[in-house]
C-alpha positions in Angstrom: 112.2 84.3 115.4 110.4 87.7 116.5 109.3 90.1 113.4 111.0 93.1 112.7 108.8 95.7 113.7 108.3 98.4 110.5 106.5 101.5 111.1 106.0 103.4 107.9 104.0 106.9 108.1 102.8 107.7 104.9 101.3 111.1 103.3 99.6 112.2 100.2 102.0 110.5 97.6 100.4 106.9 98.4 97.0 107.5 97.4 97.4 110.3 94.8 98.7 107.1 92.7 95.8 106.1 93.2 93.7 109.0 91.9 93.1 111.1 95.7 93.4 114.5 95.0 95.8 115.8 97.4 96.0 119.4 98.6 99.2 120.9 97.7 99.7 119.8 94.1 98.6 121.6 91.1 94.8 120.6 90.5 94.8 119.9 94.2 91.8 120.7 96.1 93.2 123.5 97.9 93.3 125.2 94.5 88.9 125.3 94.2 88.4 126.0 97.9 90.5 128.6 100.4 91.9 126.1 102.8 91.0 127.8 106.0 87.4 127.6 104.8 87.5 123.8 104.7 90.4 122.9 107.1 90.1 124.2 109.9 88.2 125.1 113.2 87.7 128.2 112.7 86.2 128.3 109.1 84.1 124.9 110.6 82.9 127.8 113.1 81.7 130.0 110.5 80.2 127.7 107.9 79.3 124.3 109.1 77.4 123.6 105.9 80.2 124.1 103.8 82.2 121.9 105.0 79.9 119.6 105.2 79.2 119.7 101.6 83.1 119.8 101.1 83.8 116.2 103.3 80.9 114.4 101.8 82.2 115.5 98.0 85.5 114.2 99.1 83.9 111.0 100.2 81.2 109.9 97.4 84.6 110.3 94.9 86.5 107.9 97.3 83.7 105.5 97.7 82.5 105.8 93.5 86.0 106.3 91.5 89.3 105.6 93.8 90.7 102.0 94.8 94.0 101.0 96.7 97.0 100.8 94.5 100.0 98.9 94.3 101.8 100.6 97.0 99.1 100.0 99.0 98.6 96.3 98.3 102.1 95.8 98.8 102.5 97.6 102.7 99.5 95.5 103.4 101.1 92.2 102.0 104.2 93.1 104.0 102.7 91.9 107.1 103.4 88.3 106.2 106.9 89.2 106.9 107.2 91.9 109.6 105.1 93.5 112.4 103.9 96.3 110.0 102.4 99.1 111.6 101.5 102.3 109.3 100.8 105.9 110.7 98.7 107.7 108.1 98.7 111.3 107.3 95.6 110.4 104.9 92.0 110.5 105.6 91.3 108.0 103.4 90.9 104.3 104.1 93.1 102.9 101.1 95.6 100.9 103.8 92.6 99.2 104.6 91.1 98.5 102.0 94.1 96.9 100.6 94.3 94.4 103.3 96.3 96.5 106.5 95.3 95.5 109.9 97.1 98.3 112.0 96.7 101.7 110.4 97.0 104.6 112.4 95.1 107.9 111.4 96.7 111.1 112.5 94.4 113.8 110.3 91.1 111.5 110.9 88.6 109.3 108.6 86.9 110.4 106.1 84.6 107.9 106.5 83.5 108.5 110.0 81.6 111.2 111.7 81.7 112.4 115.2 79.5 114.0 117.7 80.2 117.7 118.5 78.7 117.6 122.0 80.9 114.2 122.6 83.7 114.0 120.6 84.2 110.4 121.6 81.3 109.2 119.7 82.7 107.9 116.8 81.0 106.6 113.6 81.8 104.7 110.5 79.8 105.9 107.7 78.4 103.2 105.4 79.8 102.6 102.3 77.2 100.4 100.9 74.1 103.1 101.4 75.8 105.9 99.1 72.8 105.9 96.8 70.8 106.5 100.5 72.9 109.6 101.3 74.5 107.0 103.6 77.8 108.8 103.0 76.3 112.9 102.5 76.3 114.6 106.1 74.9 117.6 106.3 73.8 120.4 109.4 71.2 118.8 109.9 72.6 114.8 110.4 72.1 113.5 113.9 73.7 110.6 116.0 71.5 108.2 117.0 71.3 110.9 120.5 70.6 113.5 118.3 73.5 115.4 118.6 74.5 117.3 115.5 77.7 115.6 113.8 80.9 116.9 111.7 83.8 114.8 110.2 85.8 112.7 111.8 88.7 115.3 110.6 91.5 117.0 112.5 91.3 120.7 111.5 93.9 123.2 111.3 93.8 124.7 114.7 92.6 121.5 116.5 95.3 119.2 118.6 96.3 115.8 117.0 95.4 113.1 119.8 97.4 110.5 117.8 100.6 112.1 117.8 101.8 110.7 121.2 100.6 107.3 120.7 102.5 107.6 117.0 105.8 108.8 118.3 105.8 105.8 120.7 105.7 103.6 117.7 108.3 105.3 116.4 110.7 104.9 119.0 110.0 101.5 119.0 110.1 100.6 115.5 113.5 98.7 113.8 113.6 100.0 110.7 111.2 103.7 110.3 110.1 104.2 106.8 108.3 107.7 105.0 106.8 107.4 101.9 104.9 110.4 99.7 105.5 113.2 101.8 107.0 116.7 101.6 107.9 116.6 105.5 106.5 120.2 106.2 103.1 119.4 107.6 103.8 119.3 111.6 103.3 117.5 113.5 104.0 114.3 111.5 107.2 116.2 109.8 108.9 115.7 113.0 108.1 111.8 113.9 111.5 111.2 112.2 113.0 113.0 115.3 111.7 109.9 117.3 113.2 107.4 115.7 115.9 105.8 118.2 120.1 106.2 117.0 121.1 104.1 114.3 117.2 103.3 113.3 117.1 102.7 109.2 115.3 105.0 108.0 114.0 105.3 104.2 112.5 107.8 102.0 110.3 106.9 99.3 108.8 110.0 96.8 109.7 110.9 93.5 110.4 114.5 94.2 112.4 113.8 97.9 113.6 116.7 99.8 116.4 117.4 101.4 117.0 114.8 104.6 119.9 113.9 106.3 122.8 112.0 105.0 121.7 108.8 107.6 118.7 108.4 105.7 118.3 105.8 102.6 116.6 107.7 100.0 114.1 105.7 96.8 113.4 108.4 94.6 110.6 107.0 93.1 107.0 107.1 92.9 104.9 104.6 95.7 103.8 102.4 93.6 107.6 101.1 92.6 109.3 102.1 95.7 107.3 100.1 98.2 108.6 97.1 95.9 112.1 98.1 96.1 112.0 98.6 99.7 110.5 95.5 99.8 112.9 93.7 98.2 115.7 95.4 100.5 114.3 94.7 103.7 114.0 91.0 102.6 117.5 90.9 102.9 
């Protein structure tokens, strides 16, 4: 019998569990640097070497002090029983890590850097040379062309390149599910539009906000309602 195909997108909720400091919340990292500074293309115009120093912070605390949690391990072990694909809002690699083999990024890696001069040179930092600066970037990192390199982020004022391919997996998925999000970041606020009529759809965050009436809300954190959903779709 063919797997159910299960998209979930998930945002900051699933790895703050986890320890990620997100960028809204109080103690977030919005709160210690002006987010147009470090988020987008324009303040990446004016100080390169900030956010340099910014990305790379971000990534030696991912690397040193932050592991995959439950919710995490469970979406990966999910696979056993559906064709799982997730579309992340998060720049980490926590699906990953926990075991998920189809993870779509929509913001970007943290742990890859890109050329500036050709954007589809792509590379994956390595995680096991972080006492080699393997994981700190700076103005003055090279590709192996030696073209200057930046994050593998998508900025505030940049296009998303993933957004097409996620709202085709959207409209194809059986059941949609959103988990630790405040739905206002566009464009993945609207992948819920794509969904196709009479899609399940379910909402997992302990502080949900207002969605439609068609949509099953769990109004708890990741870590217990990624179980529950579990559970449910079993049925």
């Amino acid at each position: 019998m063919e797997m159910r195909r299960i998209v979930v997108s998930t945002g900051a909720g699933v790895s703050a569990e986890s320890g990620m400091p997100t960028y809204r919340d109080a103690g977030g990292l919005w709160e210690n640097y002006p987010v147009m500074e470090v988020a987008s293309h324009t303040g990446f115009l004016k100080n390169r070497e900030l956010i340099h120093e910014f990305y790379s912070n971000m990534r030696t605390n991912l690397v040193n002090n932050i592991k995959p949690n439950a919710a995490h391990i469970a979406l990966a072990q999910m696979e056993q029983d559906f064709d799982m694909q997730i579309i992340t809002q998060n720049v980490d690699d926590l699906h990953e890590r926990a075991g998920s083999s189809r993870v779509l990024h929509l913001q970007g890696e943290l742990m890859k850097m890109r050329s500036e001069t050709h954007p589809e040179r792509i590379y994956t930092l390595p995680c096991d040379q972080l006492t080699d600066r393997g994981l700190i970037t700076s103005v003055n990192t090279r590709d192996p062309y030696g073209d200057p390199v930046r994050p593998h982020i998508v900025f505030f004022e940049e296009a998303v390149p993933n957004f097409e391919p996620a709202c085709r997996m959207v409209m194809d998925a059986d059941v949609l599910v959103i988990i630790g999000t405040s739905l206002v970041v566009y464009p993945a606020a609207s992948l819920i539009q794509y969904a196709r009529e009479n899609t399940p759809i379910y909402y997992i965050d302990p502080r949900p906000v207002h969605v439609p009436s068609f949509v099953n809300v769990i109004a708890k954190p990741a870590t217990e309602g990624v179980q529950e959903l579990w559970q449910i779709l079993k049925k």
